[in-house]
C-alpha positions as CSV (number, residue, x, y, z in Angstrom):
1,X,117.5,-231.4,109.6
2,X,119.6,-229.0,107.9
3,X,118.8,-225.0,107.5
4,X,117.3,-224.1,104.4
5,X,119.2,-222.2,102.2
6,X,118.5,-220.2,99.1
7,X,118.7,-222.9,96.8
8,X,116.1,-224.9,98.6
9,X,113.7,-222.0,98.4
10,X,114.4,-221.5,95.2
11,X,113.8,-225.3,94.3
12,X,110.5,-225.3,96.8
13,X,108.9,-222.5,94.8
14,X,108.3,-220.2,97.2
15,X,110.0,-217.4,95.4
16,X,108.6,-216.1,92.0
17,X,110.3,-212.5,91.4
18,X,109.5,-211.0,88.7
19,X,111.2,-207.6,87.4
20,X,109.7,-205.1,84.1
21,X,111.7,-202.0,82.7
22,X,114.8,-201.0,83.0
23,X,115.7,-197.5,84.1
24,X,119.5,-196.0,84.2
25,X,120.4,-198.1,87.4
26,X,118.5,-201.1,86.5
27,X,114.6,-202.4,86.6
28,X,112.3,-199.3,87.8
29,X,110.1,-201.9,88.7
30,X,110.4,-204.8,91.7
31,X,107.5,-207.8,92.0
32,X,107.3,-210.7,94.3
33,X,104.8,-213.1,94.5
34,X,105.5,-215.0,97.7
35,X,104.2,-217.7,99.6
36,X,102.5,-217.6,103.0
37,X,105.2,-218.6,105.1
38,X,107.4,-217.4,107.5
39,X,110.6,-217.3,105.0
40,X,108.9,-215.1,102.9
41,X,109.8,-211.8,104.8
42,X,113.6,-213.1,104.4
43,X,113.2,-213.5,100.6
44,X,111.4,-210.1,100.5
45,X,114.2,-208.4,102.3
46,X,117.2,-210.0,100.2
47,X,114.9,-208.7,96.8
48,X,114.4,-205.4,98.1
49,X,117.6,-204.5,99.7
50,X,119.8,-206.1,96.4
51,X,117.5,-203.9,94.1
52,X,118.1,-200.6,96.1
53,X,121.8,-201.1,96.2
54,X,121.0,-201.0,92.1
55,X,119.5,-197.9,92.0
56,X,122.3,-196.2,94.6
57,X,119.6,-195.5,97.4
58,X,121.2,-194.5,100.4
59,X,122.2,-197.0,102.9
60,X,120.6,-195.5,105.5
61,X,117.2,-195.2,103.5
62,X,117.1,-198.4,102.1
63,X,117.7,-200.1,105.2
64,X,114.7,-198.5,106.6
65,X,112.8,-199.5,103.1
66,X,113.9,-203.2,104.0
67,X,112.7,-202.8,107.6
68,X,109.1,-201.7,106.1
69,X,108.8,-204.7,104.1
70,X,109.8,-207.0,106.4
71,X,107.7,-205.8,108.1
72,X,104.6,-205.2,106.0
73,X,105.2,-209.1,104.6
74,X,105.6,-210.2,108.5
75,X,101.8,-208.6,109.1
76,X,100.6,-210.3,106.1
77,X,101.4,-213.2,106.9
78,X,100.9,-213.7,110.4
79,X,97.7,-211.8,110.9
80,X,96.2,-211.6,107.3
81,X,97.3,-215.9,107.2
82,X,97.1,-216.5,109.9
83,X,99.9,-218.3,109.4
84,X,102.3,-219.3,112.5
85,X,105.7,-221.4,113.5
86,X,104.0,-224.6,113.3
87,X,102.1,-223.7,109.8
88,X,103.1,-225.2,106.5
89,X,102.3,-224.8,102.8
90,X,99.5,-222.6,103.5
91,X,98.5,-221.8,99.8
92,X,97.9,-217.6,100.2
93,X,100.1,-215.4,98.2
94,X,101.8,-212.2,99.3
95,X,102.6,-209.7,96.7
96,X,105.0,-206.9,97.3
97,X,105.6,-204.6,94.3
98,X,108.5,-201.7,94.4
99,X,108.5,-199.0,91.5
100,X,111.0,-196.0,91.6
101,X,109.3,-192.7,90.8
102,X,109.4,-188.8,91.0
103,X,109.5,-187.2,94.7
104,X,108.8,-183.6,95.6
105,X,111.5,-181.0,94.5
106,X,113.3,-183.0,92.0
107,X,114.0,-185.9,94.3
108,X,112.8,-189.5,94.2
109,X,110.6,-192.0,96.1
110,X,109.8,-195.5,95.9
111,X,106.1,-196.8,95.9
112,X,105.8,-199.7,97.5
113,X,103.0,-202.2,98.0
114,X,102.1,-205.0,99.6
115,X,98.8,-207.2,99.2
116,X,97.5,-210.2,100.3
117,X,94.6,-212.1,99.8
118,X,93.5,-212.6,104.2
119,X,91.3,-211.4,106.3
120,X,91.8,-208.1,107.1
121,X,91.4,-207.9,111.1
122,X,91.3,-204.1,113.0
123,X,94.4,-203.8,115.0
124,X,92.8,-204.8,118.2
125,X,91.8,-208.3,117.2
126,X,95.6,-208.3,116.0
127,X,97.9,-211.1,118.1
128,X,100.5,-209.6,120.7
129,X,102.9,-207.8,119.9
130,X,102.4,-206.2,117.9
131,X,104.0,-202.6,116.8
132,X,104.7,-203.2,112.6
133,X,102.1,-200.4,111.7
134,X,103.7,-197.7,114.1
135,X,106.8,-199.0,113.1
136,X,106.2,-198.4,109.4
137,X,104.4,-195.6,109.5
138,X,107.6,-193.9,111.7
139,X,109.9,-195.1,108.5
140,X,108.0,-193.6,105.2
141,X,106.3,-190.6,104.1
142,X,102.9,-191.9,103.7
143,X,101.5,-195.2,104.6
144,X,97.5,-196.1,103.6
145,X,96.3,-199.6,104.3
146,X,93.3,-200.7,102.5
147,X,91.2,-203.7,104.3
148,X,88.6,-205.8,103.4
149,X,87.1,-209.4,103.9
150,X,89.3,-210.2,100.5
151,X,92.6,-208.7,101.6
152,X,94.6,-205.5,102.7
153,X,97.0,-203.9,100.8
154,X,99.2,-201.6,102.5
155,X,100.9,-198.1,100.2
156,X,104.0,-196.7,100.6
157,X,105.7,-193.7,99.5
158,X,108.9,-193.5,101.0
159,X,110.6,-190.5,101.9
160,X,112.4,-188.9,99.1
161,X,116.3,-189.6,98.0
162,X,118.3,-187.6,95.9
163,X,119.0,-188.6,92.0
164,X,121.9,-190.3,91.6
């Protein structure tokens, strides 16, 4: 069997991106609806990283920003999912949305979020390893996750960037 490549995940419909607004280096606004499977952090990372690169964030920034993500989609999937190597077409949804806004001092941030629709599960039920939260919350500014029985969504703010 053959690797898949972005045309077959295109043709499977696991990636639905959907961008609003346009600010002066392209859409303000980023959103992914992603399937429950373990591509999905790859898709996320590709979006996020190709729309950064349009709004002239800082290579070293934006590859943390991609880190995060993958991340944050990775913990959604595994632990909110449940989902594993040996899962397929589990039907959840992972939603990442990525908006450009004002920062402290003139600068700029980007929101990011991430949601799911799992079962939130404290960090000690979590499966080994497991370091994604410290990792994220090392990368950003601020970081809240919000969980309940009918899904977390983690908040990001990251840190700022000048205008460019």
């Amino acid at each position: 069997m053959a690797p898949p490549s972005e045309q077959d995940e295109q043709a499977s419909g696991r990636r639905h991106p959907r961008v609003n607004g346009f600010g002066s280096h392209g859409p303000t606004v980023l959103e992914l609806s992603l399937r429950a499977d373990l591509v999905s952090a790859s898709i996320a990372r590709d979006e996020l990283a190709a729309w950064l690169v349009d709004h002239a964030w800082p290579p070293a920034h934006a590859d943390e920003l991609v880190l995060v993500v993958s991340e944050a989609v990775t913990n959604s999937i595994q632990h909110g999912y449940g989902v594993g190597p040996d899962t397929y077409d589990h039907p959840g949804l992972v939603r990442v949305r990525a908006e450009v806004g004002p920062g402290p001092h003139g600068f700029r941030r980007v929101h990011l979020v991430v949601s799911d629709d799992g079962r939130w599960r404290e960090p000690a039920e979590r499966l080994r390893p497991g370091h994604g939260l410290f990792l994220i919350r090392a990368l950003v500014a601020e970081m809240t996750i919000d969980g309940r029985s009918e899904g977390t969504t983690v908040t990001i703010a990251s840190r700022v960037s000048p205008v460019r």
